[in-house]
Every structure is written in structure tokens, then in C-alpha cells.
PQR file of N, CA, C, O and H, with PARSE charges and radii, in Angstrom:
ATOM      1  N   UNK A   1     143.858  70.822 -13.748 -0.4000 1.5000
ATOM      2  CA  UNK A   1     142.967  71.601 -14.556 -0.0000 2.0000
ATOM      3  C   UNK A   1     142.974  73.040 -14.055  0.5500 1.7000
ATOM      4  O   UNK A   1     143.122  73.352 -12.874 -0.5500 1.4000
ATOM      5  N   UNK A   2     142.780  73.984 -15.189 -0.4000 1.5000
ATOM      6  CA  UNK A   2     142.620  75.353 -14.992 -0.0000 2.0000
ATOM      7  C   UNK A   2     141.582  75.920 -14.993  0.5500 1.7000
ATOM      8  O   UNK A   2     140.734  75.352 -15.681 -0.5500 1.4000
ATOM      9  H   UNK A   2     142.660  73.730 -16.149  0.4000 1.0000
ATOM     10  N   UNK A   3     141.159  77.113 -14.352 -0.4000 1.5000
ATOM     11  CA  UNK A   3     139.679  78.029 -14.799 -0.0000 2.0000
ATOM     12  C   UNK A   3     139.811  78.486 -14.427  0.5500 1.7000
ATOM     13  O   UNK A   3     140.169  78.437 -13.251 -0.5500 1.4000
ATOM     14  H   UNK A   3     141.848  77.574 -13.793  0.4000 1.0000
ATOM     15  N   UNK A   4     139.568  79.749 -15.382 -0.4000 1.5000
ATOM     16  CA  UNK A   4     139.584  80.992 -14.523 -0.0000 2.0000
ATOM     17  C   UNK A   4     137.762  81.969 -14.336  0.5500 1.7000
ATOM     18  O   UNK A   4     136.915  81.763 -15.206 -0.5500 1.4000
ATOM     19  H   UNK A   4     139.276  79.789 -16.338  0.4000 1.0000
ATOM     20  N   UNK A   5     137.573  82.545 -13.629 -0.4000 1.5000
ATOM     21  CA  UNK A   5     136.326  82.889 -13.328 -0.0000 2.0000
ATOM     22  C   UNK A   5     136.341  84.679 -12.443  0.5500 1.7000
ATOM     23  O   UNK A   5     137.177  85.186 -11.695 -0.5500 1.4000
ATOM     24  H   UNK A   5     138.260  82.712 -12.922  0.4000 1.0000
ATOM     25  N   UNK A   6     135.019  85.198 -12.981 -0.4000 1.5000
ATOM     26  CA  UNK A   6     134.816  86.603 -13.328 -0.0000 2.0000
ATOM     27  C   UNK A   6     134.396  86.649 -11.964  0.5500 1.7000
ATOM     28  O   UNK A   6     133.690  85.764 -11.479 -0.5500 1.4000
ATOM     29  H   UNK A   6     134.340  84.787 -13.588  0.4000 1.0000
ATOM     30  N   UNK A   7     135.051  88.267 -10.925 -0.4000 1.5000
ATOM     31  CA  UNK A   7     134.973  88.097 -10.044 -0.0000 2.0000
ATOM     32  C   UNK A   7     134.219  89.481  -9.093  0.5500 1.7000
ATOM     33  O   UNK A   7     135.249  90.154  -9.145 -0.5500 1.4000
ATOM     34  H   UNK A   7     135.623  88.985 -11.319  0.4000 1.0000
ATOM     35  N   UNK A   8     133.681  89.982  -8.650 -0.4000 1.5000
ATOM     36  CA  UNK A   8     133.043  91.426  -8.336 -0.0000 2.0000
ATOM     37  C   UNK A   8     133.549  91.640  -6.861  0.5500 1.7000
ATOM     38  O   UNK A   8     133.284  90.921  -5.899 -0.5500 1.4000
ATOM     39  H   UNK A   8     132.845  89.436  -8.607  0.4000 1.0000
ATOM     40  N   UNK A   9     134.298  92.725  -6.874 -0.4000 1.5000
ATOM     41  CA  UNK A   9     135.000  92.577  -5.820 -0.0000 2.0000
ATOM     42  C   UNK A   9     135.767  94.030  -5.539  0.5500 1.7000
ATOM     43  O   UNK A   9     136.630  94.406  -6.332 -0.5500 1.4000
ATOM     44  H   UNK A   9     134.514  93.309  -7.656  0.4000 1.0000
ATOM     45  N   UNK A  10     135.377  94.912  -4.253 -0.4000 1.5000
ATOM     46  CA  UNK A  10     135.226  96.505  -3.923 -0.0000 2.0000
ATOM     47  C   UNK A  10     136.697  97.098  -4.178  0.5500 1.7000
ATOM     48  O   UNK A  10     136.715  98.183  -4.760 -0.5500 1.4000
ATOM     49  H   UNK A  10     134.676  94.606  -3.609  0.4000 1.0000
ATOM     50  N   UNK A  11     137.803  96.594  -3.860 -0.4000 1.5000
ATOM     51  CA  UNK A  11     139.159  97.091  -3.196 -0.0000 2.0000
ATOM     52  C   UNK A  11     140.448  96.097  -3.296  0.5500 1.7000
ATOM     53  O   UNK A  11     140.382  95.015  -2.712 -0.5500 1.4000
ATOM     54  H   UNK A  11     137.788  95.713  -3.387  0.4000 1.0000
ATOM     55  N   UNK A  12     141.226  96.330  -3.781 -0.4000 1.5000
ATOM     56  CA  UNK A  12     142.525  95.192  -3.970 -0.0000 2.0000
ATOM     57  C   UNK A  12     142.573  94.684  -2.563  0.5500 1.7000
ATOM     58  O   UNK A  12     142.946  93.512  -2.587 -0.5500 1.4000
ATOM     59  H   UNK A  12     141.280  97.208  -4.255  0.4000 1.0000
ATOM     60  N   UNK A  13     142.349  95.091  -1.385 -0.4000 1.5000
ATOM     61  CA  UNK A  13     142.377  94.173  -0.271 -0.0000 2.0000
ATOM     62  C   UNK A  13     141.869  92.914  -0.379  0.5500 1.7000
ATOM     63  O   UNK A  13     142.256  91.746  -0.411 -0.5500 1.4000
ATOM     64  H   UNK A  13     142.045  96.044  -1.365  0.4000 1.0000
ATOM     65  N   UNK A  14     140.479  93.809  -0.441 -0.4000 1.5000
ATOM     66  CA  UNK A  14     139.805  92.780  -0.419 -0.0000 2.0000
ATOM     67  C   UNK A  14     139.996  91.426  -1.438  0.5500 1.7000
ATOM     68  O   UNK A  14     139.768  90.245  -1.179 -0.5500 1.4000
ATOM     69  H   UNK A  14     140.165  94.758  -0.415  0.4000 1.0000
ATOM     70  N   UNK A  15     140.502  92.046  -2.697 -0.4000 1.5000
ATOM     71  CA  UNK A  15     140.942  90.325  -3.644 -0.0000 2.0000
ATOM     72  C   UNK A  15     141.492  89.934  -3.116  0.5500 1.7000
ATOM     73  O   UNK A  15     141.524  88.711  -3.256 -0.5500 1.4000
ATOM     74  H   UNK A  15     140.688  93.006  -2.908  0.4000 1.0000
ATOM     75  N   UNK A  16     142.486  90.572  -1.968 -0.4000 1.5000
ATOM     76  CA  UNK A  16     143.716  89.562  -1.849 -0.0000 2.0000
ATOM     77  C   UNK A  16     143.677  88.768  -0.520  0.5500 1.7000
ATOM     78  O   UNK A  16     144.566  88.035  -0.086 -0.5500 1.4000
ATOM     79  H   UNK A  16     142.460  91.565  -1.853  0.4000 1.0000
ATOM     80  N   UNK A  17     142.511  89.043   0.028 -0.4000 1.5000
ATOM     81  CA  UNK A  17     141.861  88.474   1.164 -0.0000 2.0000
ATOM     82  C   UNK A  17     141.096  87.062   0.467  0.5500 1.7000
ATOM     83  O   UNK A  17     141.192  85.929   0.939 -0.5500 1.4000
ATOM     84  H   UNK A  17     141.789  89.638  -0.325  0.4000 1.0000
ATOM     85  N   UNK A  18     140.537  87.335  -0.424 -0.4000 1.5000
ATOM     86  CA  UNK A  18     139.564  86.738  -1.716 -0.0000 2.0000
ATOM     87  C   UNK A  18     140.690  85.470  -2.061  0.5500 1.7000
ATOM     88  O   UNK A  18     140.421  84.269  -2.073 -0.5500 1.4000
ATOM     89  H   UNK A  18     140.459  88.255  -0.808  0.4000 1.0000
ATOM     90  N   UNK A  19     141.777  85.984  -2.285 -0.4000 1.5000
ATOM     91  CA  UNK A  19     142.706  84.990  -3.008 -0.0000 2.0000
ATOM     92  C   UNK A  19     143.319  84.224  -1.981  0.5500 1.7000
ATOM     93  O   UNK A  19     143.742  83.096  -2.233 -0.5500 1.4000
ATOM     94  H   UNK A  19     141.996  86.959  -2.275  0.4000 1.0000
ATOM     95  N   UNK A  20     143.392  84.626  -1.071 -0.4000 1.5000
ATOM     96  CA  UNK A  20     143.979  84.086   0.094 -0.0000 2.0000
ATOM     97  C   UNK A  20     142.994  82.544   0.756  0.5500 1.7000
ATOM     98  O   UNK A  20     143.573  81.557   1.210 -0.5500 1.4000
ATOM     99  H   UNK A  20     143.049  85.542  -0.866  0.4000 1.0000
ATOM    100  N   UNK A  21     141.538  82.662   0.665 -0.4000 1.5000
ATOM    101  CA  UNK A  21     140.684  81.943   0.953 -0.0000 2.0000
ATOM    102  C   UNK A  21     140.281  80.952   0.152  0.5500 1.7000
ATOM    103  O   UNK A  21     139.726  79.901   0.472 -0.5500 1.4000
ATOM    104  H   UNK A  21     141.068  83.464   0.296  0.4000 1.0000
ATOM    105  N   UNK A  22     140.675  81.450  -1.202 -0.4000 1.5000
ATOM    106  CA  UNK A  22     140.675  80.288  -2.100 -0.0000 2.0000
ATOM    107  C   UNK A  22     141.591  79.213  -2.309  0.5500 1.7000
ATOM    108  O   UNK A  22     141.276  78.059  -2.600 -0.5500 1.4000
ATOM    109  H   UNK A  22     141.126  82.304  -1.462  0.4000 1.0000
ATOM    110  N   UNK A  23     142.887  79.717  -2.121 -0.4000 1.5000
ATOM    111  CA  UNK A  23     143.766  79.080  -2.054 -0.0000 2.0000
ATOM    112  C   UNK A  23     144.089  78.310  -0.654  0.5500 1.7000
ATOM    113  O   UNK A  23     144.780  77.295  -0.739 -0.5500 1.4000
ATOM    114  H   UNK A  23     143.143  80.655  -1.884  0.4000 1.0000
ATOM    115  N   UNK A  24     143.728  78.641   0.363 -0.4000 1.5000
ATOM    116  CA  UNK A  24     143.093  77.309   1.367 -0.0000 2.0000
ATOM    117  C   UNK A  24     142.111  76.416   0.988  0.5500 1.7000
ATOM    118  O   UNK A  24     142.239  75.276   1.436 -0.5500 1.4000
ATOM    119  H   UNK A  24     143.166  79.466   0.433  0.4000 1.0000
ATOM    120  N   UNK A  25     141.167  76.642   0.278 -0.4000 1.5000
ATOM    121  CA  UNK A  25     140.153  75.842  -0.264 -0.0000 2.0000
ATOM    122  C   UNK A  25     140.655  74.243  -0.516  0.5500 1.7000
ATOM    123  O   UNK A  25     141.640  74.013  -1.218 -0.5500 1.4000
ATOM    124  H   UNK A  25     141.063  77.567  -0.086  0.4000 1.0000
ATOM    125  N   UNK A  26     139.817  73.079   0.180 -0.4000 1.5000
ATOM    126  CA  UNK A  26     140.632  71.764  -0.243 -0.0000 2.0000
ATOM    127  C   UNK A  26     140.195  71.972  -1.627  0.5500 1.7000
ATOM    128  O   UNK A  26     139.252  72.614  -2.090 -0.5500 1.4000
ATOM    129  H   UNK A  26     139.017  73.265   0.750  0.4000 1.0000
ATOM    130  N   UNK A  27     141.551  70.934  -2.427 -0.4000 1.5000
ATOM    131  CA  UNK A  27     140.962  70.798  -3.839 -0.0000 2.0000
ATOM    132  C   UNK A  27     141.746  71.871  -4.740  0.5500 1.7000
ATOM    133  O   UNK A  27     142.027  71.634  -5.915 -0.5500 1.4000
ATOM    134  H   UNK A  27     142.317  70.412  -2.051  0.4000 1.0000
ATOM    135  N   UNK A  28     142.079  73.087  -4.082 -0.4000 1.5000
ATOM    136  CA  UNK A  28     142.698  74.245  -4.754 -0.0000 2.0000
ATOM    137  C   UNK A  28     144.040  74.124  -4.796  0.5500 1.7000
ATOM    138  O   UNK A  28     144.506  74.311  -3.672 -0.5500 1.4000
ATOM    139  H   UNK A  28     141.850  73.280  -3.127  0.4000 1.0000
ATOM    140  N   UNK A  29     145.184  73.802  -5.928 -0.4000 1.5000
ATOM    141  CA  UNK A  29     146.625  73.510  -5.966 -0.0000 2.0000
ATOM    142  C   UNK A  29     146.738  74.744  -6.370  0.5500 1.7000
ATOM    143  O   UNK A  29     147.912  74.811  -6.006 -0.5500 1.4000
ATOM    144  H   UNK A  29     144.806  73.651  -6.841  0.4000 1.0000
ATOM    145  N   UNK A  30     146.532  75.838  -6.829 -0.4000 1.5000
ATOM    146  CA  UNK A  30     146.739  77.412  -6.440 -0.0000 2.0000
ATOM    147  C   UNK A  30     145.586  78.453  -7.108  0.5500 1.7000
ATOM    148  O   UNK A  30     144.884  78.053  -8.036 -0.5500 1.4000
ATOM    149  H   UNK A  30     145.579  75.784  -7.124  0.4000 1.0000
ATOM    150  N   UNK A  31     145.488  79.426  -6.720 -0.4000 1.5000
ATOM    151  CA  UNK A  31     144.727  80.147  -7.329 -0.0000 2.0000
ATOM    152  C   UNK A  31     144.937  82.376  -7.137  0.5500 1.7000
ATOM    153  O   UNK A  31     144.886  83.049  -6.107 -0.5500 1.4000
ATOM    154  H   UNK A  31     146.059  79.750  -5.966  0.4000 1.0000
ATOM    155  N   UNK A  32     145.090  82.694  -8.159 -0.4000 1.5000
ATOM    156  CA  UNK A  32     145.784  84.476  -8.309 -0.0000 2.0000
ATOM    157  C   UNK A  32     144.040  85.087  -8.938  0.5500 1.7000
ATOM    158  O   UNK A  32     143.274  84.783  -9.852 -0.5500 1.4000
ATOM    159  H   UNK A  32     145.131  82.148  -8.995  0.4000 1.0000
ATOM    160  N   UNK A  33     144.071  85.998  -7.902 -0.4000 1.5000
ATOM    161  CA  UNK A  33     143.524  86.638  -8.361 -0.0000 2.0000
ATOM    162  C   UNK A  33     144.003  88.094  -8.885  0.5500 1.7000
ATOM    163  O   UNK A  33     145.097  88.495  -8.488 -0.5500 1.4000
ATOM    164  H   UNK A  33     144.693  86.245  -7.160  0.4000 1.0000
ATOM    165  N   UNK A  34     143.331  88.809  -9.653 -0.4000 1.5000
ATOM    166  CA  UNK A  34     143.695  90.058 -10.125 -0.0000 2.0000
ATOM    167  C   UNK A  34     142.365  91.248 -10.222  0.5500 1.7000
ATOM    168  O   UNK A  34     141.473  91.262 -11.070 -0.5500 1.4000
ATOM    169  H   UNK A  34     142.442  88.484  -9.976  0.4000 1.0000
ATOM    170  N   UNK A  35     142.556  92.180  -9.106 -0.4000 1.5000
ATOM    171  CA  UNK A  35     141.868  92.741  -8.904 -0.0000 2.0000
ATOM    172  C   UNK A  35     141.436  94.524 -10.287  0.5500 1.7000
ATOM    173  O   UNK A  35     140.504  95.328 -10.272 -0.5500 1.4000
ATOM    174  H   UNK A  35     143.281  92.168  -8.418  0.4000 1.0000
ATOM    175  N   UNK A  36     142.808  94.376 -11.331 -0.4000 1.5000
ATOM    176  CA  UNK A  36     143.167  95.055 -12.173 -0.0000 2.0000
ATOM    177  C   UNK A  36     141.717  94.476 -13.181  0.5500 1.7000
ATOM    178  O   UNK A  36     140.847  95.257 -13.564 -0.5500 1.4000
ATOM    179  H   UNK A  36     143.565  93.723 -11.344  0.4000 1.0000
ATOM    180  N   UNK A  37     141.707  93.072 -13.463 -0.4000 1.5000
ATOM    181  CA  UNK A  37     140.580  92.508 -14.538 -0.0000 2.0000
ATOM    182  C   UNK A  37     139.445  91.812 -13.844  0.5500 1.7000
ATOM    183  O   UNK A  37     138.421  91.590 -14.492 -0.5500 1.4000
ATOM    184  H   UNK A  37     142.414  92.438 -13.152  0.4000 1.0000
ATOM    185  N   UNK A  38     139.510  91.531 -12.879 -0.4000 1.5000
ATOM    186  CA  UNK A  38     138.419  91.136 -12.282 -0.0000 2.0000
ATOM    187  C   UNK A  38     138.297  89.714 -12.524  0.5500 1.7000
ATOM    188  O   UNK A  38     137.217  89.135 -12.643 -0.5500 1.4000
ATOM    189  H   UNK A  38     140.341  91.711 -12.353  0.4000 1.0000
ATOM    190  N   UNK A  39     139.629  89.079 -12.605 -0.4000 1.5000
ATOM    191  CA  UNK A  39     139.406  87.195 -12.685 -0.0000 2.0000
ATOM    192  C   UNK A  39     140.376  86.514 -12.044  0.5500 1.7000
ATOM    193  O   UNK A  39     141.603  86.605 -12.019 -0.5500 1.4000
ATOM    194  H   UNK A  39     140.506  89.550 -12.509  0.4000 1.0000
ATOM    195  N   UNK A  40     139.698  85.916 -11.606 -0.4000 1.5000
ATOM    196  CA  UNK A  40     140.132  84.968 -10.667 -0.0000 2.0000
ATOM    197  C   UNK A  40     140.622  83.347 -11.802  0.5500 1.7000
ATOM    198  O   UNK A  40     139.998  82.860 -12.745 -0.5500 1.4000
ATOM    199  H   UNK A  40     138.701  85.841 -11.626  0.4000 1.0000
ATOM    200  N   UNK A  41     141.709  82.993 -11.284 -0.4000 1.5000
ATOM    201  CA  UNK A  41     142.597  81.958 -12.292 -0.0000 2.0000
ATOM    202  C   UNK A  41     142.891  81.028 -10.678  0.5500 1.7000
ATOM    203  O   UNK A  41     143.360  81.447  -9.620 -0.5500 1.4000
ATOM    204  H   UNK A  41     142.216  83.389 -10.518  0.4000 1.0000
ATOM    205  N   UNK A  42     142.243  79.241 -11.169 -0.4000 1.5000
ATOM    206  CA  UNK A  42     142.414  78.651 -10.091 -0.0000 2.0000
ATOM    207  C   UNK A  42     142.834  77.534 -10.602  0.5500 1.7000
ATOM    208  O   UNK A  42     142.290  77.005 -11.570 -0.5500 1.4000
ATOM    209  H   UNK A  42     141.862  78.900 -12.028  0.4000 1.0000
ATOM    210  N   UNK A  43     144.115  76.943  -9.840 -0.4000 1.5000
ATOM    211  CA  UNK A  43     144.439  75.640 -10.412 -0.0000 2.0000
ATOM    212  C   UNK A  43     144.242  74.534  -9.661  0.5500 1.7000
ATOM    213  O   UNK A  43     145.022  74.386  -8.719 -0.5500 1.4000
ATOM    214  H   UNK A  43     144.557  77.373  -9.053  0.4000 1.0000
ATOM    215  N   UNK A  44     143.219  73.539  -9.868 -0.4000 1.5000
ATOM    216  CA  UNK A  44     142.745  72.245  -9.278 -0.0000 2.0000
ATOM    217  C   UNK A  44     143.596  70.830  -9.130  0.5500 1.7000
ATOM    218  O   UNK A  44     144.015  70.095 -10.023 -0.5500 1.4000
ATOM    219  H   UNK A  44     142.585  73.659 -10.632  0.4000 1.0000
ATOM    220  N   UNK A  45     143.698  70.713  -7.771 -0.4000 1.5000
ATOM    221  CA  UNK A  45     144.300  69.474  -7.578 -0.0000 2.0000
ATOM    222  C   UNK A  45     143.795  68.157  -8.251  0.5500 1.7000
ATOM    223  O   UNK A  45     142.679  67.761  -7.916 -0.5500 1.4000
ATOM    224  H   UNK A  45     143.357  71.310  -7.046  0.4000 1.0000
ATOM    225  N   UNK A  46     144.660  67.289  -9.363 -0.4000 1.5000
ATOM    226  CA  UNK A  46     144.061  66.173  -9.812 -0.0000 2.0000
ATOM    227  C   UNK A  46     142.996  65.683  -9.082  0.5500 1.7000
ATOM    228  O   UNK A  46     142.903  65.614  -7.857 -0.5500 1.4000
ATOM    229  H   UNK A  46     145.567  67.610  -9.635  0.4000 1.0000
ATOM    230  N   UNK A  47     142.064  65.290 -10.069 -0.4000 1.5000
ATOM    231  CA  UNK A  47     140.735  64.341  -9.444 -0.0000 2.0000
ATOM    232  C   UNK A  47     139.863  65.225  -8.749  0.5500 1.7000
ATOM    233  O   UNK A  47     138.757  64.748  -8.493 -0.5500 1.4000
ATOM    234  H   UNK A  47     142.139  65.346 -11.065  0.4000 1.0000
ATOM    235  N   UNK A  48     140.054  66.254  -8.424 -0.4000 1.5000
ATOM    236  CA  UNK A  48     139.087  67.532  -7.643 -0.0000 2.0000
ATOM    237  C   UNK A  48     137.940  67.524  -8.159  0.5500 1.7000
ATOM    238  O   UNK A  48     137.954  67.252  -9.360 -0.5500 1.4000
ATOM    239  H   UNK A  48     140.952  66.641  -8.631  0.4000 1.0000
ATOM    240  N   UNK A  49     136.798  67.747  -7.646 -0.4000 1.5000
ATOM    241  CA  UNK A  49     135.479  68.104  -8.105 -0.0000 2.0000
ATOM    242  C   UNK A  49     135.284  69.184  -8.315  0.5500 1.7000
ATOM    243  O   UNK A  49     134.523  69.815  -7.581 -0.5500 1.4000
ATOM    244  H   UNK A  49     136.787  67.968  -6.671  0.4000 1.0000
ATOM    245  N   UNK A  50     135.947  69.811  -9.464 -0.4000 1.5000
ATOM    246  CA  UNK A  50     135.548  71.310  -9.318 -0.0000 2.0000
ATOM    247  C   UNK A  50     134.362  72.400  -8.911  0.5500 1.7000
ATOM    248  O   UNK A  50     134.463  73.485  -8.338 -0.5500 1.4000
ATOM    249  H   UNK A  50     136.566  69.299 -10.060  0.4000 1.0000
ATOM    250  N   UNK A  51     133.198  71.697  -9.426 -0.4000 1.5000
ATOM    251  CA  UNK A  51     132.278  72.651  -8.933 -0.0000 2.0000
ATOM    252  C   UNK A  51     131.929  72.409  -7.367  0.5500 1.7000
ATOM    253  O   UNK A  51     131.594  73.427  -6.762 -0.5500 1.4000
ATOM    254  H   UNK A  51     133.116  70.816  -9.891  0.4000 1.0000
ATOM    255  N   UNK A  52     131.959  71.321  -6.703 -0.4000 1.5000
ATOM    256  CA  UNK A  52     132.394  70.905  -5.053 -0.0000 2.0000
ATOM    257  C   UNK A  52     133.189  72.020  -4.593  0.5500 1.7000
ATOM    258  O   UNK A  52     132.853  72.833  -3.731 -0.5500 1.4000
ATOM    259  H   UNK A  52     132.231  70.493  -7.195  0.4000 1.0000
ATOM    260  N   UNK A  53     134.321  71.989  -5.271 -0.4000 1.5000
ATOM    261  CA  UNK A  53     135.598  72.593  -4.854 -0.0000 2.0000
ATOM    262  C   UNK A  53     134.998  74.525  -4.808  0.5500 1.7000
ATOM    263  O   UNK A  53     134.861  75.419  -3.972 -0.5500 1.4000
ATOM    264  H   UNK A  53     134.593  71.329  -5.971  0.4000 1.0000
ATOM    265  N   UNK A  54     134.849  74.355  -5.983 -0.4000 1.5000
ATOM    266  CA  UNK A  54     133.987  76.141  -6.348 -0.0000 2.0000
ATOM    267  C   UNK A  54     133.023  76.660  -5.368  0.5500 1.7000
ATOM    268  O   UNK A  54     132.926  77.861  -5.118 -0.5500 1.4000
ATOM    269  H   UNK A  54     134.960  73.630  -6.662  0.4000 1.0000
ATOM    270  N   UNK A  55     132.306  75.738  -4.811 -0.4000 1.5000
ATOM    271  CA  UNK A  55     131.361  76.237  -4.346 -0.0000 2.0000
ATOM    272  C   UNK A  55     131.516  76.545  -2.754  0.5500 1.7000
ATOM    273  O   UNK A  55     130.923  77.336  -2.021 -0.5500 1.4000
ATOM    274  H   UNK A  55     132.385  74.762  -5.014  0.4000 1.0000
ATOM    275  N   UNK A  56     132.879  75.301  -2.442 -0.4000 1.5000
ATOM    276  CA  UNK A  56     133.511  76.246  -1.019 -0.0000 2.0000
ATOM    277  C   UNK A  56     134.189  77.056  -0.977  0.5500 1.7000
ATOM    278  O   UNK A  56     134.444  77.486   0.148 -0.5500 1.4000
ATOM    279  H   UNK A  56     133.361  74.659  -3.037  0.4000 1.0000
ATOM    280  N   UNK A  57     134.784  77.640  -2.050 -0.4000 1.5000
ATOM    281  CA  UNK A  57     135.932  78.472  -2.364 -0.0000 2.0000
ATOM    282  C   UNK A  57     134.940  79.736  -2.447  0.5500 1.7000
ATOM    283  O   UNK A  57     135.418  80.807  -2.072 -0.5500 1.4000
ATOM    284  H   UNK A  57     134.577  77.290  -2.963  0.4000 1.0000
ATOM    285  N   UNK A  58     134.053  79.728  -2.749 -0.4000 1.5000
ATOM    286  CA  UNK A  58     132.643  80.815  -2.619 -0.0000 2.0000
ATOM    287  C   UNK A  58     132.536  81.108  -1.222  0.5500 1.7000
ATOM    288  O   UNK A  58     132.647  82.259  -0.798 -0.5500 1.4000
ATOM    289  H   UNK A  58     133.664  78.858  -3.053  0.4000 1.0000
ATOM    290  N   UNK A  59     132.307  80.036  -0.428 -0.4000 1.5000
ATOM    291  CA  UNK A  59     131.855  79.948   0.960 -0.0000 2.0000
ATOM    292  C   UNK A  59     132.901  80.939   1.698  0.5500 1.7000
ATOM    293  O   UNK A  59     132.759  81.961   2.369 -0.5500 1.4000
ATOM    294  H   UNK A  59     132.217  79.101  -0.772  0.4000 1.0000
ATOM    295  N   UNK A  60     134.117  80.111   1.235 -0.4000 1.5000
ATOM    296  CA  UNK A  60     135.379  80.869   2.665 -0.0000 2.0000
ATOM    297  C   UNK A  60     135.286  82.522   2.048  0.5500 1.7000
ATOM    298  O   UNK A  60     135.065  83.465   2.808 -0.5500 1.4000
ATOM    299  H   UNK A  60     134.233  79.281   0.690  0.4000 1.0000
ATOM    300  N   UNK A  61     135.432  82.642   0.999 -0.4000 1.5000
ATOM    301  CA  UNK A  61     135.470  84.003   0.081 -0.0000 2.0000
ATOM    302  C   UNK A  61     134.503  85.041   1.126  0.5500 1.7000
ATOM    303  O   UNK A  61     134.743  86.025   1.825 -0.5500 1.4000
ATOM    304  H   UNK A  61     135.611  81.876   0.382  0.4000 1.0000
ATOM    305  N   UNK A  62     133.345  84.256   0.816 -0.4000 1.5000
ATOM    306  CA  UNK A  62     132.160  85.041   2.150 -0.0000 2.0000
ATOM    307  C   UNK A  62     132.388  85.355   3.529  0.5500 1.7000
ATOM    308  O   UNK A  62     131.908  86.408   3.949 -0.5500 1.4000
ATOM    309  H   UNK A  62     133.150  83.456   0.249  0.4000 1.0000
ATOM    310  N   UNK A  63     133.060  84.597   4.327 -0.4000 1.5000
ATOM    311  CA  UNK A  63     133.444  84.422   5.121 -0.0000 2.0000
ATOM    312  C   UNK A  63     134.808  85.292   5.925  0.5500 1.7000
ATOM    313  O   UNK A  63     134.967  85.503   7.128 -0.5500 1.4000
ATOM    314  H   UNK A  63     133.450  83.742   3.987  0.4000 1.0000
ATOM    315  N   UNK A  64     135.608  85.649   4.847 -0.4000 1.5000
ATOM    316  CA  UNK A  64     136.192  87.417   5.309 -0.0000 2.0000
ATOM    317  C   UNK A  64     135.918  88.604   4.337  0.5500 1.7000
ATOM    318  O   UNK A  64     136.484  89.695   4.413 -0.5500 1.4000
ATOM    319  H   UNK A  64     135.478  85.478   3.871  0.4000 1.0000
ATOM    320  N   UNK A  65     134.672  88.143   3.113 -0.4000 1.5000
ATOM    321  CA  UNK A  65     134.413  89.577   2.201 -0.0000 2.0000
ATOM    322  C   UNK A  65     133.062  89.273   1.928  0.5500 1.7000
ATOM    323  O   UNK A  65     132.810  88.614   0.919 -0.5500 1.4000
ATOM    324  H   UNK A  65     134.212  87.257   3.051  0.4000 1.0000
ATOM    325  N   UNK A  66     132.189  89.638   2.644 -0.4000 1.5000
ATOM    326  CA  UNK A  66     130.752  89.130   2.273 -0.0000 2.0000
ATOM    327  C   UNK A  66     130.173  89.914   1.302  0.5500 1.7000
ATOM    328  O   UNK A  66     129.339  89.312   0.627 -0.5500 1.4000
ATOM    329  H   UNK A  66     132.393  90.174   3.464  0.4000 1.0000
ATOM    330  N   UNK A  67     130.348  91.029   1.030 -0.4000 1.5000
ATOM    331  CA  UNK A  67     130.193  91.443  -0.129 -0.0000 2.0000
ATOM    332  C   UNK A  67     130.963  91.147  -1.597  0.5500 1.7000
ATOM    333  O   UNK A  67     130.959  91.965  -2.518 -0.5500 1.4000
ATOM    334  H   UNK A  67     131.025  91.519   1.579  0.4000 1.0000
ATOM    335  N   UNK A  68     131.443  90.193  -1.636 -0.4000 1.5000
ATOM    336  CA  UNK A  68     132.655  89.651  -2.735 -0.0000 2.0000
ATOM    337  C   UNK A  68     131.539  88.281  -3.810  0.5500 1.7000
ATOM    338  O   UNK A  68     130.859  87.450  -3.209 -0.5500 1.4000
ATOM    339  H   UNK A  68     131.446  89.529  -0.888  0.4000 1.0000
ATOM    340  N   UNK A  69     131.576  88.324  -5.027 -0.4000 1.5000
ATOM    341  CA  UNK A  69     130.941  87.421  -5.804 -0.0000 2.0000
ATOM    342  C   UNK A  69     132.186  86.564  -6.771  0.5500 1.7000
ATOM    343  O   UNK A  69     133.156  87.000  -7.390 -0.5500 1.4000
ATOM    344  H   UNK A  69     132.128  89.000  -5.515  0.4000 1.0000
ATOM    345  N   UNK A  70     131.822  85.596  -6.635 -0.4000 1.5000
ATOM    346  CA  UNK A  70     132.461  84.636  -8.118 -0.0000 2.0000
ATOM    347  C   UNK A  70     131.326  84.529  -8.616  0.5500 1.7000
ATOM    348  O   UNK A  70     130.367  84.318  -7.874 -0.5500 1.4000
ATOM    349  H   UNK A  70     131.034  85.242  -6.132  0.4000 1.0000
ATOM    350  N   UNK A  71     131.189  84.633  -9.802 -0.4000 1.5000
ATOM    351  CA  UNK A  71     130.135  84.023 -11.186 -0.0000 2.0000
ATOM    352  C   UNK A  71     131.287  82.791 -11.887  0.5500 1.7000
ATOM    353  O   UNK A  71     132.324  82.725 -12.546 -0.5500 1.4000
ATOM    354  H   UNK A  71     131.969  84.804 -10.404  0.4000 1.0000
ATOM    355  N   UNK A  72     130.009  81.717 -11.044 -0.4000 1.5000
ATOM    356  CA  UNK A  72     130.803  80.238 -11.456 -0.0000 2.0000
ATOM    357  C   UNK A  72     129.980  80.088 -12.776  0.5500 1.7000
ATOM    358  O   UNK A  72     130.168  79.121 -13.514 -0.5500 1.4000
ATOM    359  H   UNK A  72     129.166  81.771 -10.509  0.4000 1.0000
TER
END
């Protein structure tokens, strides 16, 4: 499964720090962000709980950009 989700976020570093953390996320089979539109596109490993999955992918996100938001 796909989704993509609207993302607030200071500096292309920082997305790509952003994208980098998501895509460690268990549950996450890949995910690009684009700091040009501001969305984040994540592709979920079969059977994943997505909003489980979303809501650590929030966590690590915080965790090197604490000023960084997903609107799940």
C-alpha cells in the first residue's frame, strides 16, 4: 500500500534527514520525500499497520528534526 502525506519541513536537509528516518521505520518498504511540494510518498510493507507504522515514522522524524511535522 501507498500514501502519501503533507509534510512541514525548514530546509532540503532537513527532508532528507526526514526521509532517511522514515525509511528505517519497521513496516516502511520505501518512502521519498520531496522537499520542492512538501509530501512525503511512503510505501508499506504487506500486512503493516499503517497508522502503528506512521506514528513511529513521526517519532524517528523527531528524533534528528524536531522541528519537522507529518499531518497524518
Amino acid at each position: 500500500m501507498k500514501k502519501t502525506y503533507k509534510v512541514e519541513v525548514d530546509c532540503a536537509n532537513c527532508a532528507a534527514k526526514m526521509e532517511e528516518a522514515v525509511k528505517a521505520t519497521a513496516g516502511v518498504k520505501d518512502a521519498t520525500l520531496s522537499f520542492m511540494t512538501l509530501k512525503l510518498k511512503v510505501e508499506f510493507e504487506d500486512g503493516a499497520d499503517v497508522d502503528a507504522v506512521m506514528q513511529e515514522a513521526v517519532k524517528n522524524c523527531k528524533k534528528v528534526e524536531d522541528d519537522c511535522e507529518i499531518f497524518l
